[in-house]
C-alpha positions in Angstrom: 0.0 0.0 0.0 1.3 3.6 -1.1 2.7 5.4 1.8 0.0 8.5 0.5 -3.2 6.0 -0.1 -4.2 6.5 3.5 -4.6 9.9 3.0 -6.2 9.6 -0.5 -9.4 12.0 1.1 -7.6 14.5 2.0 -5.1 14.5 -1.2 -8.3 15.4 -3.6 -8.6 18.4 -1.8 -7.4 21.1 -4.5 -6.2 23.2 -0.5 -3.7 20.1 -0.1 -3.3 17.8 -2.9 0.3 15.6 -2.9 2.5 18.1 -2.8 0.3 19.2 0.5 0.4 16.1 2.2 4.3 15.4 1.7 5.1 18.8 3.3 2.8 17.7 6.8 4.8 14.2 7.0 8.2 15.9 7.1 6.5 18.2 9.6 7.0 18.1 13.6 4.1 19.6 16.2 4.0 19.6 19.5 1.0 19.4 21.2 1.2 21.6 25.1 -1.7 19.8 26.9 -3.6 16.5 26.2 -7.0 16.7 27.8 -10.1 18.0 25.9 -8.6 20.2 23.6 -5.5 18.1 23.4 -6.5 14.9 22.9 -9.1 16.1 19.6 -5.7 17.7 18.4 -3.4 15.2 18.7 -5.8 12.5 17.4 -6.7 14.8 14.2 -2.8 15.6 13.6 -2.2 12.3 13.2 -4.7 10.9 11.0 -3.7 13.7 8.7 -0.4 13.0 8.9 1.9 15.4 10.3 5.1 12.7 10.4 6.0 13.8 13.8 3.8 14.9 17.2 5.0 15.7 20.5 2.6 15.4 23.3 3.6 17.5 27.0 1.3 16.8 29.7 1.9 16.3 33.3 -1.3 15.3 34.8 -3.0 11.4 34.9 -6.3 10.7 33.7 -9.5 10.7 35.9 -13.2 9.3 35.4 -14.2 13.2 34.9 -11.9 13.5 32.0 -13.7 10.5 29.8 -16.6 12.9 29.1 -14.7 15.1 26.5 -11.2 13.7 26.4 -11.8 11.1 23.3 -8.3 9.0 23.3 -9.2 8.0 27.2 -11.0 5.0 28.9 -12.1 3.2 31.7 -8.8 0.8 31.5 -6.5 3.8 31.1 -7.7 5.2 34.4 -7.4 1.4 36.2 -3.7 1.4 34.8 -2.9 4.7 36.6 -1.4 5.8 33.4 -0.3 10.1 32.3 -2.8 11.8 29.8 0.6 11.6 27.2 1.5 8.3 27.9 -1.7 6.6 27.0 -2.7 9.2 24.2 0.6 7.6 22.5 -0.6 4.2 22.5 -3.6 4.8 21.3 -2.2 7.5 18.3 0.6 4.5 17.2 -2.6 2.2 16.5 -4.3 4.5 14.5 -1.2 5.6 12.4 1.7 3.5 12.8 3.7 6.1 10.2 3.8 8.7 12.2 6.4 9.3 15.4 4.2 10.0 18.4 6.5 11.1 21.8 5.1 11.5 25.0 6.5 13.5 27.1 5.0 14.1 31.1 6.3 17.3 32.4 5.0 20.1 33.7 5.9 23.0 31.1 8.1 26.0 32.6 10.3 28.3 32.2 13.3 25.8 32.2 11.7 23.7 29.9 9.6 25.0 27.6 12.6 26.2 24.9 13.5 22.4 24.6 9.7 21.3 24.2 9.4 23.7 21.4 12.6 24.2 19.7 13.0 21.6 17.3 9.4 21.7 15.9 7.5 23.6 12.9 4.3 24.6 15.3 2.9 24.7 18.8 -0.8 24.0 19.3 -2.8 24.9 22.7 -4.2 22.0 24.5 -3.7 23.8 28.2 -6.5 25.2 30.3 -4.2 28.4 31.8 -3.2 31.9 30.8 0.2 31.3 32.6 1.2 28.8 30.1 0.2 30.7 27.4 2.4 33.8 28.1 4.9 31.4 28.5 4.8 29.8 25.0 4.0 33.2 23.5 7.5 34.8 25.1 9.2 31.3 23.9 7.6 31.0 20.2 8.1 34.4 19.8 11.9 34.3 20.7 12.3 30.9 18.7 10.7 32.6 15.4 8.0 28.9 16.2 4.1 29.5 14.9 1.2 28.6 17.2 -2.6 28.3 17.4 -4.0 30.0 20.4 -7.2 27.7 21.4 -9.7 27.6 24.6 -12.7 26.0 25.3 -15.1 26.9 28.8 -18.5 26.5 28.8 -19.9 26.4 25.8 -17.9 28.7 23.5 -14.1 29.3 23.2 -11.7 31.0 20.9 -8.9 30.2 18.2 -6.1 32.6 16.8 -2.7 31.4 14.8 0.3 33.1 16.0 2.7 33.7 13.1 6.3 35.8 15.2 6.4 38.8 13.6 3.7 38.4 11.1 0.8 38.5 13.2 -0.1 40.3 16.6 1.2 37.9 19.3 -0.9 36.6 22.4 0.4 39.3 24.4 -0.6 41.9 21.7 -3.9 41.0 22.6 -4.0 40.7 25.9 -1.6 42.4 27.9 -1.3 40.9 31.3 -2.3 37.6 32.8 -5.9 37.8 34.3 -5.6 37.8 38.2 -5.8 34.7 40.2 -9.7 33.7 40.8 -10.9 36.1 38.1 -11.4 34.0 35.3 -13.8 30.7 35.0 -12.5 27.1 34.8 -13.9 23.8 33.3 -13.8 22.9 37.0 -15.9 25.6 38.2 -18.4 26.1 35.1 -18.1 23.1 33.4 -17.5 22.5 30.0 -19.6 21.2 27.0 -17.6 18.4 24.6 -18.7 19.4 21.2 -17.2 23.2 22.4 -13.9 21.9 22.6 -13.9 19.2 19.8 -14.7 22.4 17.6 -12.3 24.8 18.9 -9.5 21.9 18.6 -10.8 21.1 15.0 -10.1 25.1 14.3 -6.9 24.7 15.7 -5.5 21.8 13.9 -7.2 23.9 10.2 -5.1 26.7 11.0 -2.1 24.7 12.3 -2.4 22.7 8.4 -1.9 25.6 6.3 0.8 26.6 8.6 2.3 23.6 8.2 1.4 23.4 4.3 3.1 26.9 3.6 -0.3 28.3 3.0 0.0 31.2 5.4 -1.8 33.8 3.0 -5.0 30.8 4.3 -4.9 31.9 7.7 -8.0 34.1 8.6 -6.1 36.8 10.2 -8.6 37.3 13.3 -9.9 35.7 16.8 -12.4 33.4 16.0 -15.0 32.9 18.6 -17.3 30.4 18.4 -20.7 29.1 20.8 -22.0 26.0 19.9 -25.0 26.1 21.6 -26.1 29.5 20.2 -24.7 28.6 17.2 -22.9 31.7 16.9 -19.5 32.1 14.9 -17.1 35.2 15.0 -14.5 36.7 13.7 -13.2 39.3 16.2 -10.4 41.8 14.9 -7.6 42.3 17.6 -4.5 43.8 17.0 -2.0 45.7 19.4 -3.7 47.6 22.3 -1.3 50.4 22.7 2.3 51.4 21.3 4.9 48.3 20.7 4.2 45.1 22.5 6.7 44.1 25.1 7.5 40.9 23.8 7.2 40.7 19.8 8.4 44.6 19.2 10.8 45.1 22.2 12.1 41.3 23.1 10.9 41.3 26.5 9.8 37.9 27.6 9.2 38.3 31.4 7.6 34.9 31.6 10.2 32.9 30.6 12.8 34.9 32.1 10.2 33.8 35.4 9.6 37.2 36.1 5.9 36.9 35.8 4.1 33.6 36.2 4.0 31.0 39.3 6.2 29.2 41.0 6.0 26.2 43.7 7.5 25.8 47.4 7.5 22.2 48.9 6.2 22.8 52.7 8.2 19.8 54.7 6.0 17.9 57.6 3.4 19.6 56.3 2.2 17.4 53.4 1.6 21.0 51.4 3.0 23.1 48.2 2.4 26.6 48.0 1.7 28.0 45.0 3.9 31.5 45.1 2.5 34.0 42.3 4.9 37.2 40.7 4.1 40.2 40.0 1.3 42.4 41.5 -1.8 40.9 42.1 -5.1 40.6 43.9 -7.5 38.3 44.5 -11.4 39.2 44.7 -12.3 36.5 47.3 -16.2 37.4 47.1 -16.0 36.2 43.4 -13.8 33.5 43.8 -16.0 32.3 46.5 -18.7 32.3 44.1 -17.5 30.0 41.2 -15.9 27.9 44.1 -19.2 27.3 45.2 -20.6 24.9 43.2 -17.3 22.4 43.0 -16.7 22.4 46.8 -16.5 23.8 50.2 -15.9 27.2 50.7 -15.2 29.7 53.4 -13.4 33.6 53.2 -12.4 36.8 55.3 -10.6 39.6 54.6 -7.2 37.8 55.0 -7.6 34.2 53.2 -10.3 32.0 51.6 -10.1 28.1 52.1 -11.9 26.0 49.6 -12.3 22.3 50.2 -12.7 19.8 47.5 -12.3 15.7 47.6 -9.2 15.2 50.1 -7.8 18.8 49.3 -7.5 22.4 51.0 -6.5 25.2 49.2 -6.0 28.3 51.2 -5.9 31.2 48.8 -4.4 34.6 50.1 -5.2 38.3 49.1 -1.6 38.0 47.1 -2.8 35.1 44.9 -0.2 32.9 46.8 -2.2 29.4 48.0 -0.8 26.4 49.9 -2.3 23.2 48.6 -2.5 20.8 51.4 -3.2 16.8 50.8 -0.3 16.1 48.6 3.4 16.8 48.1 3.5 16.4 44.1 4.4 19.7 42.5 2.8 18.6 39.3 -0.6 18.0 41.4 -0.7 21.0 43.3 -0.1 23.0 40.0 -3.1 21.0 38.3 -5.6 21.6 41.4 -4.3 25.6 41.4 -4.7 25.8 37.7 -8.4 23.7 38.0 -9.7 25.9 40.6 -7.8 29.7 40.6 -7.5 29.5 37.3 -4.7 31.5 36.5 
């Protein structure tokens, strides 16, 4: 069988044709995040293709994750297996052409330059702002394209990131929401089908990247609610004067200048979650979208939020101690789940 017949659907198609679909197997993608928008990502880059996908994730699977995160199962939870791990084995049984590498880390500043810089595009699978400045300041440094994508709720948004071509992610939004202030999947829920089309918008833009066909991208924020059905294209462009990071070189989150950091607690079975920069926390609104995932309690000096056989104590500074575990990578995930910065 022709190495091509595989993809002898998508070849017809006068946008990729042969020539097309030989550039996307000599390509290389990494994936940053494998749960709902992740795992629709990776599964699609795959079948189409693109020769070689790198999948970062640090957290393990759970029962909540099966209702939107399509390469999981019941038998992947029983084998206590990571998100990339068992994405991998099921991506080499689908395509066994393509080179699939997991690779279960927790992306930081020390990191993230290695994750990204021997591949032709980034895609967005995470779920926080953090790590999106992040791979901004390093794609933007590194000259590497990537596909902005999130999914909450019902709706979510999708932008391609070409360095130097196109506004960048902090172009468009200038700072990091506070700690607390913005919704998570944990705290409002999420609908499937809003993240399997968000993801599905990622990997179309990612394609033409990857294709040379960068005159295809559509140039705006696309923002998308599937359950009002609505579709748009939003036009954002720099705020004010020249960004920090793609005009100036500035890249204060991977320099760790912005961004989180963790302390290990000893005896105390605890990591605290230290936040830079100058920040405040409303706790009257965290409090409220805590509300409906767990316990909750505030005063003017901390708020404690309770959930399954974990405490978060959040202070007025953003910083929180997560108590119940001593993992780094778990305290970052429960932070991430329910702060949401």
């Amino acid at each position: 069988m022709s190495e091509l017949e595989r993809y002898s659907r998508q070849t017809l198609l006068p946008e990729i044709g042969i020539t097309g679909q030989e550039r996307l197997l000599a390509s290389s993608v990494v994936v940053v995040g494998c749960g709902a928008l992740g795992t629709v990502i990776a599964s699609t880059l795959v079948r189409a293709g693109v020769g070689r996908v790198r999948i970062v994730d640090r957290d393990y699977i759970e029962l909540n994750n099966l209702q939107r995160q399509i390469l999981f199962d019941e038998q992947d939870i029983a084998r206590g297996l990571p998100k990339a791990v068992a994405a991998a084995e099921k991506l080499r049984q689908v395509n066994s052409q393509i080179e699939v590498e997991p690779v279960v880390v927790d992306v930081n500043p020390d990191n993230v330059e290695r994750l990204i810089g021997d591949v032709d595009l980034v895609l967005d699978g995470t779920d926080n702002f953090e790590v999106r400045f992040l791979l901004n300041d390093a794609c933007v440094k590194h000259g590497v394209p990537w596909v902005y994508g999130g999914a909450i709720s019902t709706y979510g948004m999708v932008r391609a990131i070409v360095p130097h071509q196109t506004p960048c992610f902090h172009c468009m939004l200038t700072e990091a929401p506070p700690p607390g202030s913005t919704p998570t999947c944990d705290t409002v829920g999420v609908l499937s089908t809003a993240a399997n089309v968000v993801a599905s918008l990622e990997v179309t833009e990612g394609l033409k990247i990857l294709m040379g066909k960068r005159e295809a991208l559509h140039g705006h924020l696309l923002y998308v609610d599937v359950w009002t059905g609505t579709l748009e294209r939003l036009e954002v462009g720099k705020v004010n004067g020249p960004c920090p990071v793609c005009d100036l070189g500035q890249y204060e989150f991977l320099e760790a200048r912005q961004g989180s950091y963790l302390t290990s607690l000893c005896g105390r079975e605890a990591v605290q979650v230290n936040v830079r920069g100058d920040v405040h926390v409303s706790f009257p609104d965290l409090a409220k979208r805590l509300s409906s995932a767990g316990e909750v309690r505030f005063n003017d000096y901390m708020l404690r939020f309770r959930v399954d056989s974990y405490e978060l104590t959040v202070f007025p500074d953003g910083r929180t101690i997560v108590k119940g575990t001593t993992d780094e990578s778990m305290a970052r995930t429960l932070y991430a789940r329910y702060v949401g910065l």
